[in-house]
N, C-alpha and C positions, 0 to 999 in steps of 0.2 A: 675339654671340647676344643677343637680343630677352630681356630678364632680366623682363619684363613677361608678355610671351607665355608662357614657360617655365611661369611663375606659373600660369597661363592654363589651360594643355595641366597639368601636375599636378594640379591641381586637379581636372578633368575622371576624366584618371586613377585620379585614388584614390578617388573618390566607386564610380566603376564599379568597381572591385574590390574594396571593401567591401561592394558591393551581391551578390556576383557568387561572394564568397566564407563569406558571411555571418556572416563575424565579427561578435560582441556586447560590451555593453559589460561592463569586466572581465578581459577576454580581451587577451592579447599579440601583437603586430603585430612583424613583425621588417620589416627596410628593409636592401635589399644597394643601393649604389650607386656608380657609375661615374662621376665628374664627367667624367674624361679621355674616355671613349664619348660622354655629353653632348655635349660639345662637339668631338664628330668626329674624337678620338685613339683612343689603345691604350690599355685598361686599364691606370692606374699611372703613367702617363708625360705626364699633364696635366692635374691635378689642378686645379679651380679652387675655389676659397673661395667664390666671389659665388654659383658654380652649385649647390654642397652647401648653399647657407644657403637661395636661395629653394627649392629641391626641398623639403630638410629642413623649414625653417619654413612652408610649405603643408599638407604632409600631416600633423606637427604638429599645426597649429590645425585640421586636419579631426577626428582624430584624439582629440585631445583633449576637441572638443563633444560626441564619441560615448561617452565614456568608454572609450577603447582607449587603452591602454600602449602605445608606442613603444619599440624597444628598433633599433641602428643597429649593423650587421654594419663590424668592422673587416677592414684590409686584413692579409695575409700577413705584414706588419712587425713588427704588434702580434698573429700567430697566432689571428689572424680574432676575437679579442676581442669582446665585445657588451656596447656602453652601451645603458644604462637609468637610469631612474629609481632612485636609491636606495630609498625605501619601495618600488616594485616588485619590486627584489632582495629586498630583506627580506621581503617577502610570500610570494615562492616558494621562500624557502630556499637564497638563490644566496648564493654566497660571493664579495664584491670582489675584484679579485685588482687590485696597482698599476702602473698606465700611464695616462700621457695621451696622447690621441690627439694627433697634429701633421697638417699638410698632410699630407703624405710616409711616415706613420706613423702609418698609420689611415684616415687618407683624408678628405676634405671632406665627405661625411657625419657623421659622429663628430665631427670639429671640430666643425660647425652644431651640430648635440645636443648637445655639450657645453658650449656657450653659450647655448642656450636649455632645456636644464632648469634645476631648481632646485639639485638635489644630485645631478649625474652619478657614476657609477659603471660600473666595467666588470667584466665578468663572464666565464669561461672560455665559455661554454655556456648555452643558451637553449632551449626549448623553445614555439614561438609558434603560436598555430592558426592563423594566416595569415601570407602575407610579401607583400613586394613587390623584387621583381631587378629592378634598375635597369643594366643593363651587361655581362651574363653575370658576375655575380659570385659564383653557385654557392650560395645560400642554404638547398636542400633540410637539409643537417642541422640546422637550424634551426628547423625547421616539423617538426609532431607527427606522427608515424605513424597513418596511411595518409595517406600526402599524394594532393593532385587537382589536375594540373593545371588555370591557369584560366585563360582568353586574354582579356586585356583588350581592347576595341574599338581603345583606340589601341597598335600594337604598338611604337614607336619615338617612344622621349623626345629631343628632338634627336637623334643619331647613335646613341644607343644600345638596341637594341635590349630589349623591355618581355616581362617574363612574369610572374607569381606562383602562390603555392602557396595551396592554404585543405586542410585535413588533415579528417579524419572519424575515429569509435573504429572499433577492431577489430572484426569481425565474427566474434564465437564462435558455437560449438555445432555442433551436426549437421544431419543433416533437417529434427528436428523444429523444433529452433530458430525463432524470430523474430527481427526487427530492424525498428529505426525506417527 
């Protein structure tokens, strides 16, 4: 796989779905990813390191200039765990819970992240107004109620196929009600 290109095609990707989703800055971004779909496997079963680091370290520094938290969906190993940023947890009240992500034990996302924050931390549970599913890796509990599907231009990251969520508030009242 073209580790250059990859770069490339993310980059494009997540510009568009922050445009698309209209997450702000301040606001939590969740990232489910699939290295093994990447690179044209089965979820879980080809995990690579080189593909979660430039995925991860792209939308990262996208990410970052905008003022959006990143926070990386673990695999079923680690009971789908979500690293973040330490002062992010602390910000929203989340409680650390202890594991480090590995290859095989979290998955090449979460590795990447937790090399490239400053003071990783992982957390049972998240609540993000946007995500991005990199692989069918099931990120709706993640993302804030009412979620809205959002179809990115590009649908397929290498072999793996592309969706994200961006969420809206509830819509109360009756009749007479209004809403933004």
């Amino acid at each position: 796989m073209d580790l250059t290109e990859l770069a490339k095609v993310t980059q494009s990707l997540i510009h568009d779905v922050l445009d698309k989703t209209g997450i702000g800055k301040g606001q939590l971004f969740i990232l489910g990813l699939s290295s093994s779909e990447v690179n044209g496997g089965v979820i879980g079963h080809a995990s690579s390191a080189e593909i979660g680091e430039v995925i991860v370290g792209t939308i990262y520094d996208v990410l970052k200039k905008k003022g959006i938290a990143l926070s990386v969906q673990g695999c079923e190993h680690i009971n789908r765990a979500v690293l973040l940023e330490a002062k992010t947890a602390e910000k929203l009240g989340l409680e650390p819970v202890n594991v480090v992500p590995q290859l095989h034990a979290g998955g090449s996302g979460q590795v990447a992240a937790y090399k490239l924050f400053k003071h990783p931390v992982e957390v049972e549970s998240v609540q993000a107004f946007a995500g991005l599913d990199i692989g069918d890796t099931a990120i709706s509990h993640y993302v804030k109620a009412v979620q809205i599907p959002v179809r990115p231009e590009i649908r397929e990251l290498g072999g793996a196929h592309v969706t994200a969520l961006t969420s809206r508030p509830k819509k109360i009242g009756g009749e007479r009600a209004k809403h933004f």
